[in-house]
C-alpha positions in Angstrom: -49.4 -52.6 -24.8 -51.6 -49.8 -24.0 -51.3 -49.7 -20.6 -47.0 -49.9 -21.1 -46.7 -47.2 -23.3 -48.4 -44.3 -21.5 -47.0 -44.4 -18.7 -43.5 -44.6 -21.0 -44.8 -41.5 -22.5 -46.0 -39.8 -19.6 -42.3 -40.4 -18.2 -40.4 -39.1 -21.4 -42.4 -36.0 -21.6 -41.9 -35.2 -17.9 -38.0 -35.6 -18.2 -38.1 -33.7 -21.5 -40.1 -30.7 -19.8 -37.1 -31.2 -16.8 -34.5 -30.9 -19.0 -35.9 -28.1 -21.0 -36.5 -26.2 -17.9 -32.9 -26.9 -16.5 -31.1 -25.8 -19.8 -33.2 -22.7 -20.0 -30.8 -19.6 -19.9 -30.6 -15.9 -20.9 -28.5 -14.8 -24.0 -25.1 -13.3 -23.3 -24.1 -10.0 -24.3 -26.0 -6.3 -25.0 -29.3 -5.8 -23.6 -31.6 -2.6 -23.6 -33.7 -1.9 -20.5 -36.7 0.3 -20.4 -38.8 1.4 -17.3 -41.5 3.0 -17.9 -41.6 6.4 -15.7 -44.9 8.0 -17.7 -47.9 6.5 -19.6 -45.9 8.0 -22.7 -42.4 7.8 -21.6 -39.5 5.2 -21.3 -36.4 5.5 -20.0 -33.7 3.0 -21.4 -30.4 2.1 -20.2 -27.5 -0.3 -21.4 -26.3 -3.6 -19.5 -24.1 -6.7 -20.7 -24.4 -9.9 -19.3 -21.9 -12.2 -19.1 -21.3 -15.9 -17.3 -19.2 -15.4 -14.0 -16.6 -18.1 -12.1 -19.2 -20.6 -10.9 -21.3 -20.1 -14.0 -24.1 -17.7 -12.6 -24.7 -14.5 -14.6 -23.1 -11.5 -14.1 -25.0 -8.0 -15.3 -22.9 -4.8 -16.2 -25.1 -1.5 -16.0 -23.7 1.1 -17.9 -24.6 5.0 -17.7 -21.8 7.2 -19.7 -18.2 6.0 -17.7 -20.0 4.1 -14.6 -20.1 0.3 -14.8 -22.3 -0.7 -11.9 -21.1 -4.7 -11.3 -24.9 -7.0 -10.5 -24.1 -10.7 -9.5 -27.2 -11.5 -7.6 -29.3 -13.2 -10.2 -31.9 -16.1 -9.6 -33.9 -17.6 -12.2 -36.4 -20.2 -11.0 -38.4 -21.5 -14.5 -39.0 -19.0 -16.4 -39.0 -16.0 -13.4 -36.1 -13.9 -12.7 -35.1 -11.8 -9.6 -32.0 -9.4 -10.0 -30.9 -7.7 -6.8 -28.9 -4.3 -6.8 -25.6 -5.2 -5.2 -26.1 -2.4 -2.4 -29.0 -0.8 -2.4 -32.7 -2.2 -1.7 -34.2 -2.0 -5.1 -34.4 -5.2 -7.0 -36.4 -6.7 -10.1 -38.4 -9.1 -10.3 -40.7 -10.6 -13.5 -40.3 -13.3 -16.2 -38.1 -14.0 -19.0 -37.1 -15.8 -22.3 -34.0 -16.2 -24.1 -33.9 -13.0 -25.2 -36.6 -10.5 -22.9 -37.5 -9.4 -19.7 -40.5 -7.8 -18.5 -41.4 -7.1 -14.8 -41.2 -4.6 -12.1 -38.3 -2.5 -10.6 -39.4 -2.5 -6.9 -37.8 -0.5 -3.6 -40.0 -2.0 -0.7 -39.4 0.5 2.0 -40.2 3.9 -0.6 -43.5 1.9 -1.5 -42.4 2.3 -5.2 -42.5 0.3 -8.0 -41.8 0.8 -11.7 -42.6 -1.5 -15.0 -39.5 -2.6 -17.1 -38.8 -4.4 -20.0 -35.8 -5.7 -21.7 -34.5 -6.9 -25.1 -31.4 -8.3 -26.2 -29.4 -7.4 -29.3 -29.8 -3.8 -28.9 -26.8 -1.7 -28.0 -28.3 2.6 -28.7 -29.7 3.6 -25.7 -32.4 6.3 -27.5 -32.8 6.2 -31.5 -31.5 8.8 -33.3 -33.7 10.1 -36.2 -31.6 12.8 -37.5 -28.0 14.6 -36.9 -27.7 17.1 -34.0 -29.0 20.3 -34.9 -26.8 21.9 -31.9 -24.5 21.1 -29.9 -24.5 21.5 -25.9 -21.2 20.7 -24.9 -20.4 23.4 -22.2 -22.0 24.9 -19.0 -25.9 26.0 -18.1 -27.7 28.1 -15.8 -30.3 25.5 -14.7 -33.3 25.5 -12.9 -36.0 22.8 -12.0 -39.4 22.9 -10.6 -39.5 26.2 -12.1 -42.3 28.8 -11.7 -43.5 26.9 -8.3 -42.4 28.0 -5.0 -40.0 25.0 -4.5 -37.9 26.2 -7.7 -34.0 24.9 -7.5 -30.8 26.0 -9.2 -28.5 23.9 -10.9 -25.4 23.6 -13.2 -25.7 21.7 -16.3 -22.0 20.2 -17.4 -21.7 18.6 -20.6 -20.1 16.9 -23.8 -21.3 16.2 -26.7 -19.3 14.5 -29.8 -21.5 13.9 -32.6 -25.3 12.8 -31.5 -23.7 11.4 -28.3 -24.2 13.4 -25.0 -22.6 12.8 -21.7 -22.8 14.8 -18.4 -24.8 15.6 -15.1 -26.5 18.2 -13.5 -25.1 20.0 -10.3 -27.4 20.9 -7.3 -26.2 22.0 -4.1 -27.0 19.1 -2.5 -25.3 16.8 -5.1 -25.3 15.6 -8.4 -28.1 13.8 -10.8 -25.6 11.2 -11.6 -23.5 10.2 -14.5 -26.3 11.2 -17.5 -25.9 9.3 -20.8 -28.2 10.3 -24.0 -28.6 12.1 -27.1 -29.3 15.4 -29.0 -31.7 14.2 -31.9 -32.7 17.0 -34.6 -33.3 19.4 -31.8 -34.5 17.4 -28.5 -31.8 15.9 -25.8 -32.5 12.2 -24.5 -30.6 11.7 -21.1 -31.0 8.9 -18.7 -29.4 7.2 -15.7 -30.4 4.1 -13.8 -28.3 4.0 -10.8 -29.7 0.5 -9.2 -31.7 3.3 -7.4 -32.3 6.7 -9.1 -34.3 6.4 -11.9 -34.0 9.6 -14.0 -35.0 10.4 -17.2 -34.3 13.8 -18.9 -36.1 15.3 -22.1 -35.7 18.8 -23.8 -35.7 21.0 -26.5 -33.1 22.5 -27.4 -31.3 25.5 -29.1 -27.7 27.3 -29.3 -29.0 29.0 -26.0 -31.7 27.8 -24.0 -33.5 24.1 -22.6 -37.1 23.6 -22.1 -37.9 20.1 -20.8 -39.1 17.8 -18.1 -37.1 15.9 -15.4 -38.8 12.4 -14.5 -37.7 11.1 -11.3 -39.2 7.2 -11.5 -43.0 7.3 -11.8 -43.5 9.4 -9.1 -41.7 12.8 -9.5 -42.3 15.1 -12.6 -40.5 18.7 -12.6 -40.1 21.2 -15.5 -37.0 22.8 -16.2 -35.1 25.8 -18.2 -31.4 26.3 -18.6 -29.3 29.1 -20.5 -25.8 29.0 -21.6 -23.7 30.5 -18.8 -20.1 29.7 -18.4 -19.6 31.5 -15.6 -22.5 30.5 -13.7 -21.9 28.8 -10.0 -23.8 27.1 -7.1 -23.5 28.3 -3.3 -20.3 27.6 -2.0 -21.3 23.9 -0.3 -19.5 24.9 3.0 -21.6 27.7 3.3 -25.0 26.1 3.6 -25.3 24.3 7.1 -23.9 26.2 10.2 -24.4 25.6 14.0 -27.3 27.0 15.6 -26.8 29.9 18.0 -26.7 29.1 21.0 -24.5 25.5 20.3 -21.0 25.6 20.2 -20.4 22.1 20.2 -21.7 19.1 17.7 -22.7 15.9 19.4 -25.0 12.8 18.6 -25.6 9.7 20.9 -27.4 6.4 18.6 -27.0 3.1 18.5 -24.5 0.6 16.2 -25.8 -2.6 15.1 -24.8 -4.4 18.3 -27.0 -2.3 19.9 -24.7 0.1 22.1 -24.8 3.9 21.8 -22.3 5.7 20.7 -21.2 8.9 21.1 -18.8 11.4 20.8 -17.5 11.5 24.2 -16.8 8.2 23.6 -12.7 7.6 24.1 -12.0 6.5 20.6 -12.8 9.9 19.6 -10.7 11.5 21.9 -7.8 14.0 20.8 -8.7 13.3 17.3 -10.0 14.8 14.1 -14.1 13.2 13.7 -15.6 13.3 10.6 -19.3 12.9 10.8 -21.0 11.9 7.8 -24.9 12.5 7.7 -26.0 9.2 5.0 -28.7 6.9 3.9 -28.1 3.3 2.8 -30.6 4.0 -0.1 -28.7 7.0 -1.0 -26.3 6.9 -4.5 -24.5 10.4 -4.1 -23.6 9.1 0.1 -22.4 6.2 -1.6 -19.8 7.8 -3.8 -18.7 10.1 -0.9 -18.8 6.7 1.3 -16.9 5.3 -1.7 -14.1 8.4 -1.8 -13.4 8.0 2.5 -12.8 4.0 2.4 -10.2 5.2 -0.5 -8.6 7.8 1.2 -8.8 6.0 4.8 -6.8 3.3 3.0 -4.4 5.4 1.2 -3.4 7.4 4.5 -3.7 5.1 7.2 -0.9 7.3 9.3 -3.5 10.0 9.5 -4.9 9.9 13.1 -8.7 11.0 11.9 -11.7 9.1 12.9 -14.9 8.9 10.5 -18.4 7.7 12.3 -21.6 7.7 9.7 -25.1 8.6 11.1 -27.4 6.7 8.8 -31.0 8.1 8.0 -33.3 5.0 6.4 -36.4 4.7 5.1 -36.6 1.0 6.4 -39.8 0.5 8.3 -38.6 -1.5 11.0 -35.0 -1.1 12.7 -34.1 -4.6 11.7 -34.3 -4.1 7.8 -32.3 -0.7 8.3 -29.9 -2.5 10.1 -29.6 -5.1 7.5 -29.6 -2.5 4.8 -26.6 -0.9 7.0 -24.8 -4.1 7.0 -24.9 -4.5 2.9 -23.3 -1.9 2.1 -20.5 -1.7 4.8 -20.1 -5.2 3.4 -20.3 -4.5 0.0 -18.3 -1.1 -0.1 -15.9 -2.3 2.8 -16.5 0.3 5.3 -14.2 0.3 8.0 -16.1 2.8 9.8 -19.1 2.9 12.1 -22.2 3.5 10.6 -25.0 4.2 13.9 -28.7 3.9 12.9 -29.3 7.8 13.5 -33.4 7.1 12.4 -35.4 4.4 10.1 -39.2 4.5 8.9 -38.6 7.7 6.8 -35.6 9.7 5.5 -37.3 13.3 6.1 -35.0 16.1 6.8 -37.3 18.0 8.9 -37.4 15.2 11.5 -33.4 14.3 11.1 -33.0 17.9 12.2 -35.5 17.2 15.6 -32.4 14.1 16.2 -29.8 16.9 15.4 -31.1 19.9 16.5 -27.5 22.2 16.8 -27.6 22.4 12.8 -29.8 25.1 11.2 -31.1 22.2 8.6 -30.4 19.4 7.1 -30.4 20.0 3.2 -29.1 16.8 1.9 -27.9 13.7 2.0 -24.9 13.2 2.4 -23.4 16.4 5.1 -20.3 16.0 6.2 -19.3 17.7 9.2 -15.8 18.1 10.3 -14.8 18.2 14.4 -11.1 19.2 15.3 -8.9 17.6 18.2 -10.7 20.0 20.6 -14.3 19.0 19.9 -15.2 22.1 17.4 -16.6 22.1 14.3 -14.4 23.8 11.9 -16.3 23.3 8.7 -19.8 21.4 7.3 -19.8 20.4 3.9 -23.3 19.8 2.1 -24.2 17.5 -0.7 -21.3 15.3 -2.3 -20.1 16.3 -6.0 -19.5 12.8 -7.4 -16.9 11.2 -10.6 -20.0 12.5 -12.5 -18.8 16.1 -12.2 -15.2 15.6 -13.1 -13.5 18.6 -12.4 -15.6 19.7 -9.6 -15.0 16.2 -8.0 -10.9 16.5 -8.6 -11.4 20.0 -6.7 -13.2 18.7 -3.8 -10.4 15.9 -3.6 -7.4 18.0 -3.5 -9.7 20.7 -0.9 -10.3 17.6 1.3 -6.9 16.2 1.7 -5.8 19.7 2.6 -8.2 20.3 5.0 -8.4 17.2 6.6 -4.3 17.2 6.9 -4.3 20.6 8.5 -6.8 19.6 11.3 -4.5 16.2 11.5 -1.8 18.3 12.0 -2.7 20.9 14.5 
């Protein structure tokens, strides 16, 4: 009998341990995330999951109005690997029912953060006490202050009750759509963009924040900010020019079939070329990439051409070709994007591959060509949804100017 029986057993248990592990899942609905960007600080954000078609999950970031959509999720046991849906960055660690814990991990920036995450909470920071003040309005802002790389910026926001929603303009762009709290007297913002990683903590009064900006683990800059309503950033046309000396803007790199391309190539010909300076990795080129597949659709008698000069920190072409591909995929880009440099996004080398512009300041530049080949205006940074207004300006500035160069 004895030699029956354990092999039985031995058989039950191992189809009892294969159908636990089968039947293992996550629990649907509110999770909070934290990744730890300091030995003392956190920073949390909100995602749902939820069961998609073909019954894999489907994650739901939230920062203030963005949803950003995940549905590249593998569990294997009890590990987990959740892709962004464009850019690189992906995490990867174990899980239960009802937590996560691992690392957030973007191979080609050599940077990786700890996370955790726990289901059944919904309040992205605690709130100890009622808001002592409230920021809703406009601030002088400036970061890395007292240091010789010191920055303005133009703090926007709302606040209703505790709850504070905004962003912080630079001219090269905008820290994203910022979602947190004013607790007693210190503001909690955060954003997790599937790529940023920023984290925002101050004190506060009816005038005046003191507090630290965390950019992942591997950034730390103080800032200040004042009331100011009528405070404004450079003009973002006025920041990048032609050298002297170059009167015309040209580029010659390769697509991902491996042929260069120019713009004395014919389909550029007798017609208004937008160039758009980019980086797969980058989240404020992907809402202006976002805004030009919109309008492209929405005006497809306008005879423009756009062309995209990527910058990627990729270490081999290959991967910055593939990272290329995913997001023409995945934001449906009907538009070249050339491979313009990969192993390092630095701005002083994309300017030795462009060397008729005075600099490159950010990611993205747009620059705008005319039927006759010149360049009739150069637009730095991108002012995303996250800046409302300022983003409803720039739409209703860039339809006009791209119809009068359409129609010249």
């Amino acid at each position: 009998m004895t030699r029956i029986w354990l092999p039985l057993m031995a058989l039950t248990l191992m189809i009892g341990s294969c159908k636990k592990e089968e039947t293992k899942e996550l629990a649907l609905g509110d999770w909070l995330a934290r990744i730890e960007v300091s030995e003392s600080q956190k920073l949390p954000f909100n995602f749902t999951l939820t069961k998609g078609a073909n019954d894999g999950y489907i994650m739901k970031i939230h920062n203030a109005e963005e949803e950003i959509v995940v549905d590249e999720i593998e569990l294997h046991g009890d590990s987990i690997h959740i892709q962004m849906p464009i850019f690189e960055g992906y995490f990867t660690g174990t899980f239960s029912e009802n937590e996560m814990e691992g690392k957030f991990i973007e191979e080609s920036k050599e940077r990786e953060v700890f996370f955790t995450a726990v289901y059944g909470q919904s309040e992205r920071f605690e709130v100890k006490e009622n808001a002592k003040v409230n920021i809703s309005g406009i601030w002088e802002t400036y970061f890395d202050v007292n240091t010789p790389n010191e920055y303005p910026a133009k703090g926007i926001f709302m606040q209703n009750g505790n709850k504070v929603k905004g962003t912080f303009r630079t001219k090269t762009g905008d820290y994203r759509y910022l979602d947190g709290v004013v607790t007693g007297d210190s503001l909690k913002l955060s954003a997790f963009d599937g790529s940023h990683v920023y984290l925002f903590r101050a004190q506060v009064s009816d005038s005046t924040l003191d507090g630290k900006f965390y950019s992942g683990n591997h950034a730390v800059q103080e800032f200040m900010a004042a009331r100011n309503e009528a405070f404004e950033l450079p003009e973002a046309d006025s920041l990048t020019f032609l050298r002297e000396g170059y009167d015309k803007f040209d580029f010659s790199f390769p697509n991902s079939e491996g042929k260069m391309v120019s713009l004395k190539d014919p389909r550029f010909k007798d017609k208004v070329v937008l160039v758009q300076i980019m980086g797969s990795w980058c989240p404020n080129c992907l809402d202006e990439t976002r805004f030009y597949v919109e309008f492209l659709k929405n005006n497809p008698d306008l005879n423009i051409e756009l062309v995209a000069l990527a910058f990627e920190y990729a270490k081999t072409e290959e991967k910055a070709f593939e990272a290329i591909g995913r997001l023409q995929e995945r934001a449906e880009v009907p538009y070249p994007i050339l491979l313009a440099q990969y192993g390092t996004s630095n701005k002083q080398k994309a300017n030795e591959k462009l060397p008729m512009l005075n600099h490159i300041l950010s990611y993205p530049t747009t620059i705008y060509i005319d039927k006759k080949g010149e360049v009739r205006k150069i637009h730095t940074g991108f002012n995303g949804p996250a800046t409302g207004e300022k983003y409803e300006q720039f739409k209703e500035q860039f339809a006009e100017t791209v119809g009068e160069l359409a129609n010249e």
